[in-house]
C-alpha positions in Angstrom: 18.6 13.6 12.9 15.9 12.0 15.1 15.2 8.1 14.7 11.9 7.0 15.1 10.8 3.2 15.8 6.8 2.4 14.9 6.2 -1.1 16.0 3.0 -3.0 15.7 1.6 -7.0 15.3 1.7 -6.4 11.9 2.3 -4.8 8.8 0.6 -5.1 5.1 2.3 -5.5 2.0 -0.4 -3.8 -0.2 1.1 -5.2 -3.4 1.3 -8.6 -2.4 -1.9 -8.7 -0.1 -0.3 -10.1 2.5 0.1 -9.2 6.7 4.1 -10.0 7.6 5.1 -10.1 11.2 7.0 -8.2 12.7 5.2 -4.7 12.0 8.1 -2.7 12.3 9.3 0.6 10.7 12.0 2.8 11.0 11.7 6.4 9.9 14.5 9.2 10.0 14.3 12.5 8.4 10.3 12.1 7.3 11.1 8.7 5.4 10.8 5.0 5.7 14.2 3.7 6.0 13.6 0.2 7.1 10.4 -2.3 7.7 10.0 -5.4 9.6 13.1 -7.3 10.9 15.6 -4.9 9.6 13.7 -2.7 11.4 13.4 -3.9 14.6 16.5 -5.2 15.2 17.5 -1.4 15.5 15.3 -1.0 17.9 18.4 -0.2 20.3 19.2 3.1 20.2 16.0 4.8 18.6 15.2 8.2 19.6 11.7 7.4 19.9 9.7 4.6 20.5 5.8 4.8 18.8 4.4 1.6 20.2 1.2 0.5 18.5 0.3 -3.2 20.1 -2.4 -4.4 18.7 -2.5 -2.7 15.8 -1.7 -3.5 12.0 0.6 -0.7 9.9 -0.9 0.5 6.0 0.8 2.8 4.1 -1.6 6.2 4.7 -4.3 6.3 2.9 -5.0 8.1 -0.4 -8.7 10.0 -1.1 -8.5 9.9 -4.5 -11.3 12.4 -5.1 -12.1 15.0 -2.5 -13.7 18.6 -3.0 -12.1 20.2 0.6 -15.1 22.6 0.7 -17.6 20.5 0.3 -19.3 19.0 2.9 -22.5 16.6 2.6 -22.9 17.5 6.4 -24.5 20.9 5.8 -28.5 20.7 4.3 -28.4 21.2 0.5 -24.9 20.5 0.5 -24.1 21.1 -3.5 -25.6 24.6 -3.1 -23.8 25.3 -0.3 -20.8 26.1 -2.5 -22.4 29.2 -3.8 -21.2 30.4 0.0 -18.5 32.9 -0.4 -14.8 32.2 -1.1 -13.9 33.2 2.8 -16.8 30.3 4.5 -15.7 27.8 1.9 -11.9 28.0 2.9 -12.8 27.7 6.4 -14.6 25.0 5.8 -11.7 23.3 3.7 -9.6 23.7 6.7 -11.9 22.0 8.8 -12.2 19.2 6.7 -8.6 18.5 6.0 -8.0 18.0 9.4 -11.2 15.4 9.8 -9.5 13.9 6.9 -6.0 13.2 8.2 -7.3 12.6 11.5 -9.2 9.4 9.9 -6.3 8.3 8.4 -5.7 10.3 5.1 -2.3 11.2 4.3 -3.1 12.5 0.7 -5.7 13.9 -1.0 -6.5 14.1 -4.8 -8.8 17.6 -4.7 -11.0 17.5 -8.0 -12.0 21.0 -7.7 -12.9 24.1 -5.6 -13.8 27.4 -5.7 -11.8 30.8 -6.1 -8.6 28.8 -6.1 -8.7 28.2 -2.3 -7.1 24.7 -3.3 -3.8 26.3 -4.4 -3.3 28.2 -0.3 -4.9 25.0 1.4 -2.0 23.0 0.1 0.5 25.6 0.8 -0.9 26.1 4.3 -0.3 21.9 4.6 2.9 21.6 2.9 4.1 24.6 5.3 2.8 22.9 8.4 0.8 25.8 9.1 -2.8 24.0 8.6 -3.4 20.4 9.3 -4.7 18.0 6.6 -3.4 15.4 4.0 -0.6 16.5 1.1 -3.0 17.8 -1.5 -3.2 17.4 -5.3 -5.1 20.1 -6.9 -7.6 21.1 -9.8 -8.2 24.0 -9.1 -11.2 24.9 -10.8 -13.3 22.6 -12.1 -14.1 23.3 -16.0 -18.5 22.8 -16.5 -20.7 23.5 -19.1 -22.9 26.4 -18.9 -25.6 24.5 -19.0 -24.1 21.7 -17.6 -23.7 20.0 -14.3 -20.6 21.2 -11.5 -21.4 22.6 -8.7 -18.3 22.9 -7.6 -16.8 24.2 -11.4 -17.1 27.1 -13.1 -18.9 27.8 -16.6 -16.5 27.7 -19.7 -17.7 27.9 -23.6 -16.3 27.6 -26.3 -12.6 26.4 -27.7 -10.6 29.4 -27.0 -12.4 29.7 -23.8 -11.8 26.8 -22.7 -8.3 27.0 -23.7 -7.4 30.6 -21.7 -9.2 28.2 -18.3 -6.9 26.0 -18.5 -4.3 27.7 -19.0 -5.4 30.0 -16.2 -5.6 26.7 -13.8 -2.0 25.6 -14.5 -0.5 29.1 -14.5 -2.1 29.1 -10.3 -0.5 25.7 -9.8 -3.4 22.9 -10.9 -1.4 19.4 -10.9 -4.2 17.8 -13.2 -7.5 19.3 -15.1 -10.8 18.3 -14.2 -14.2 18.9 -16.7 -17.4 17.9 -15.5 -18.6 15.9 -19.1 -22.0 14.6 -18.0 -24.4 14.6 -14.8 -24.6 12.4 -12.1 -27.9 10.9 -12.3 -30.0 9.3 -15.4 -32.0 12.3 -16.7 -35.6 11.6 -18.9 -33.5 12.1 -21.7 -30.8 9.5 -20.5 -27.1 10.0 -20.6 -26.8 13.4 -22.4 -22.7 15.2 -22.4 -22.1 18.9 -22.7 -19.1 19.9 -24.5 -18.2 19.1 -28.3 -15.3 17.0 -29.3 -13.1 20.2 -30.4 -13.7 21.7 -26.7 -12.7 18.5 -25.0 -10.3 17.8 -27.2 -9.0 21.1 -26.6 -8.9 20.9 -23.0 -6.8 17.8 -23.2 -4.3 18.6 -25.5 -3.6 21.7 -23.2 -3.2 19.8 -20.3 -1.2 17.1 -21.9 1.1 19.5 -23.9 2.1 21.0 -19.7 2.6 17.2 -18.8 -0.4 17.9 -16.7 -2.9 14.6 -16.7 -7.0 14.9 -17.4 -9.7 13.8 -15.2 -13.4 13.8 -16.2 -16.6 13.4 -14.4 -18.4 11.8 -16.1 -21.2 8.9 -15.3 -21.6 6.9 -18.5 -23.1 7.3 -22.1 -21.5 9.1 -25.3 -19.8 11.6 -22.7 -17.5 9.0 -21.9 -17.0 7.5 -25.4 -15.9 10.8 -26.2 -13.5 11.3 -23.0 -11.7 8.4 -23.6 -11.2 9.0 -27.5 -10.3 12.4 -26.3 -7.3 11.2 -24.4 -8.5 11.6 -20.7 -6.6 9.9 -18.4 -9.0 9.3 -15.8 -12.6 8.7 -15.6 -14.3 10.0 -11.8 -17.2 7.8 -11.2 -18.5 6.2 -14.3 -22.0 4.8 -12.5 -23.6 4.3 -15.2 -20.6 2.8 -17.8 -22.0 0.0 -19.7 -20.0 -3.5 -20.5 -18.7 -2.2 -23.6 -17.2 1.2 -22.1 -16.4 -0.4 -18.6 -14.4 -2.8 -21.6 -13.4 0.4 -23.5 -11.8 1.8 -20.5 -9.8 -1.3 -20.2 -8.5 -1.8 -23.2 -7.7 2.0 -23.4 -5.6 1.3 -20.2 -7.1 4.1 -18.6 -8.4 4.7 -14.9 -11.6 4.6 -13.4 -12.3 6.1 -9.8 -15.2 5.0 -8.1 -17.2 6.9 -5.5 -19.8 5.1 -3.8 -21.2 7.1 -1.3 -23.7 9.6 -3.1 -25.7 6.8 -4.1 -25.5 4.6 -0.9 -25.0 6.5 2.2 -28.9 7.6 3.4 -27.5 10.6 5.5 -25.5 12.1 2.3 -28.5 11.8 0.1 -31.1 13.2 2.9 -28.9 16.4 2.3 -29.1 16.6 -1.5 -31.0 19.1 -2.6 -34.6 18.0 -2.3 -35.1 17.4 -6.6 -32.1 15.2 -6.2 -32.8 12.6 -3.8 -35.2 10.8 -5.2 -33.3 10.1 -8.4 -30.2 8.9 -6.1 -32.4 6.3 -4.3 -34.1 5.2 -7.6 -31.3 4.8 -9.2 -29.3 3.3 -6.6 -29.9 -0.8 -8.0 -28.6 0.4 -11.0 -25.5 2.1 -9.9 -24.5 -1.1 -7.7 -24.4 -3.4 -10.8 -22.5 -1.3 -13.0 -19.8 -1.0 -10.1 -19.8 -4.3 -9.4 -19.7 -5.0 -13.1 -16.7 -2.9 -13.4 -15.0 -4.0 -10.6 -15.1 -8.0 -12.2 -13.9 -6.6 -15.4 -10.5 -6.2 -13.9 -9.9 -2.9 -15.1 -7.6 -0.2 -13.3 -9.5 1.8 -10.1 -9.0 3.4 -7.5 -11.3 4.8 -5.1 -12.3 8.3 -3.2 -15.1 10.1 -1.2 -16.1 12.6 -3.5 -16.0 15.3 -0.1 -17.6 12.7 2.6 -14.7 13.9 4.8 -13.5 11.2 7.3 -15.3 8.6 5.3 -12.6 6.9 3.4 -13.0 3.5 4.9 -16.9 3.3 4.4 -16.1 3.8 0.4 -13.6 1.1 0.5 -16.1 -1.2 2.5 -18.4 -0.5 -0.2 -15.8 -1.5 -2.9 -16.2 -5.4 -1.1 -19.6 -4.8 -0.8 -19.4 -4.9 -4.7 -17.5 -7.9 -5.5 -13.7 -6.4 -4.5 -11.5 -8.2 -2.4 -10.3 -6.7 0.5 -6.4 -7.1 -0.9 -7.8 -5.1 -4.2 -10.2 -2.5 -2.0 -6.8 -1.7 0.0 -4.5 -1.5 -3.2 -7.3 1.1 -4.6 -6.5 3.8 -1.8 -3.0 2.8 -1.2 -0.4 2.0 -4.5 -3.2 2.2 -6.8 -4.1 5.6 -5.7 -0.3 6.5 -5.4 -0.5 5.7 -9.0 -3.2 7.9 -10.0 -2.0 10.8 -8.2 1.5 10.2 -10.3 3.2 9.3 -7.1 3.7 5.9 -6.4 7.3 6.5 -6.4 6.6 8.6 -3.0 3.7 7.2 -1.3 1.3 4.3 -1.4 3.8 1.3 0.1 5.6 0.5 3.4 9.0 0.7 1.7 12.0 2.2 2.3 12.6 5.1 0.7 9.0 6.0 0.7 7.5 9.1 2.9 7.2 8.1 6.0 2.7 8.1 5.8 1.7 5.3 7.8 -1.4 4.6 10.0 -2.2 1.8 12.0 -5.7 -0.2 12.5 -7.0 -2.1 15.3 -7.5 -5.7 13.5 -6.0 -7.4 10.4 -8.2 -5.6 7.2 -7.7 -8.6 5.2 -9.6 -10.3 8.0 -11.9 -7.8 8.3 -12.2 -4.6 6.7 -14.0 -3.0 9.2 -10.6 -2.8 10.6 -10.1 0.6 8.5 -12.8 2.4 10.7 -10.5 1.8 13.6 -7.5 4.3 12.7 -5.8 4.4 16.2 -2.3 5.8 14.8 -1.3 8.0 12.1 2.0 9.1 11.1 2.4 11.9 8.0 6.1 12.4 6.5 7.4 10.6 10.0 5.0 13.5 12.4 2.8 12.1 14.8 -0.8 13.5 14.2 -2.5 10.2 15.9 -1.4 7.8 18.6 -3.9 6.3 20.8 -1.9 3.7 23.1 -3.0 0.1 23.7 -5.8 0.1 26.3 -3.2 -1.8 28.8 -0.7 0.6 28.3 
């Protein structure tokens, strides 16, 4: 079985927030099974040497919520998954490989369309397509006359009950409903299911040992999710004190996704009755994350489909009062612990998969340093390896 020896300046212990020296790793058989000075004083004898100077090791990095079809690239982006099932899968192959190519070794997938989801992570778990280890919604559960662009309309309790039951029998590792909008409407924060259909929906899930994510922005909606049972909330702009302190108290998760609100080239490709909204609502949206972010509740972070653009939502997370030790732990063990696997990813320990990337520059220092992915290394394979510049 083939040794491999990554060695680096440094390493980050995500848990403690700290860079130790040396950055060493040894990985056999697609797992970590030794880090810093146990590691490198095997460095006799390896079968291979991945030398990374000048670089700083992470655990990979975890989008926790991606849509691998969607891509804010393309003009009226949302709409754009009314494309057929064959255009959207191609362009979920592309994007998974933009993804791990920036650094993503996992991906939490909130939803897609025709169950292209379920083959994408075959095709990446068989090494046939390249992209992150996917966890899957399949399809995302909306309102008829709700919002979901990338769900499918469901009414009713029985109804709602057959979708879900439909999702786990093709292999969904959580359920996702889309609760409430994204943006403030004139007639606020309005939800669109009842209690009994929510309700519902979670006691399906849960009853499979399957876990419940909503999106939902703020308002009664969320009120409701949370007294429902969901596990996590995706996005929450708009929470207020008292749900941000609901949420905590609850013990329940909160994923934040900055980029719809703050990146100008995503919003230019809303749909044009969109992007106003967006912009004007954008003050608004900064203060309730920062808000939630002091609160101390749980969070974790994700791109919501900006494909490759991991590290700009995590420099957006300091941007709103996050520390870069806490804006690392919310894509790394945090994120591990969202997905349910923080037994398997989200750490540089042995035992773990061997996902690890490294940065030019020390992120605690400088979180920039996540836009510089120079290596990356998914279950011990090499997808990445740019060597030093005086190599």
């Amino acid at each position: 079985m083939k040794t491999t020896l990554v060695k680096a300046d440094a390493m980050v212990d995500v848990v403690a927030g700290r860079v130790n020296r040396p950055g060493a790793i040894l990985i056999q058989g697609g797992r970590i099974i030794a880090t810093g000075l146990a590691a490198a004083q095997r460095a006799f004898g390896v079968d291979e040497l991945i030398d990374c100077e000048g670089q700083t090791l992470l655990p990979g990095l975890i989008d926790c919520h991606n849509h691998l079809s969607l891509d804010p690239s393309l003009d009226n982006y949302l709409l754009r998954m009314n494309d057929s099932i064959p255009e959207l899968t191609i362009r979920a192959i592309n994007t998974m490989a933009i993804d791990l190519n920036a650094g993503v070794t996992t991906s939490r997938c909130m939803g897609d369309k025709g169950f292209l989801d379920i083959e994408c992570k075959k095709a990446a778990a068989a090494g046939t397509t390249a992209g992150p280890r996917l966890l899957v919604a399949t399809r995302g559960i909306r309102a008829p006359n709700g919002h979901g662009y990338v769900g499918y309309p469901f009414s009713g309790v029985e109804t709602i009950r057959q979708a879900v039951r439909e999702n786990l029998s093709a292999g969904a590792d959580l359920i996702k409903i889309y609760t409430t909008g994204t943006v403030k409407s004139p007639k606020g924060l309005p939800h669109y299911f009842s209690r009994e259909e929510v309700q519902t929906l979670v006691d399906e899930a849960h009853r499979a040992g399957v876990p419940v994510a909503t999106h939902c922005i703020g308002g009664p909606g969320l009120t409701m999710a949370l007294e429902a049972g969901i596990d996590v909330i995706e996005h929450g702009y708009f929470a207020s004190d008292e749900e941000i302190e609901k949420i905590g108290k609850l013990d329940r998760w909160l994923v934040m996704t900055p980029s719809i609100f703050f990146t100008d080239a995503r919003i230019k490709t809303l749909p044009p009755n969109l992007i106003q909204p967006h912009l004007q609502q954008r003050a608004e949206v900064g203060q309730r994350m920062s808000a939630a972010i002091k609160s101390g509740i749980k969070f974790a972070v994700g791109t919501d489909g900006m494909h490759g653009g991991l590290a700009q939502e995590i420099k957006y997370l300091t941007d709103f009062g996050a520390s870069p030790a806490d804006a690392i732990r919310s894509t790394t063990i945090r994120a591990a612990i969202v997905c349910g696997m923080e037994n398997e990813i989200g750490t540089l320990d042995a035992g773990k998969a061997a996902d690890v990337i490294g940065v030019d520059g020390n992120p605690y220092d400088d979180i920039g340093a996540l836009f510089r992915v120079a290596t990356v290394i998914q279950a011990g394979n090499i997808i990445k390896f740019n060597k030093p510049r005086n190599a």
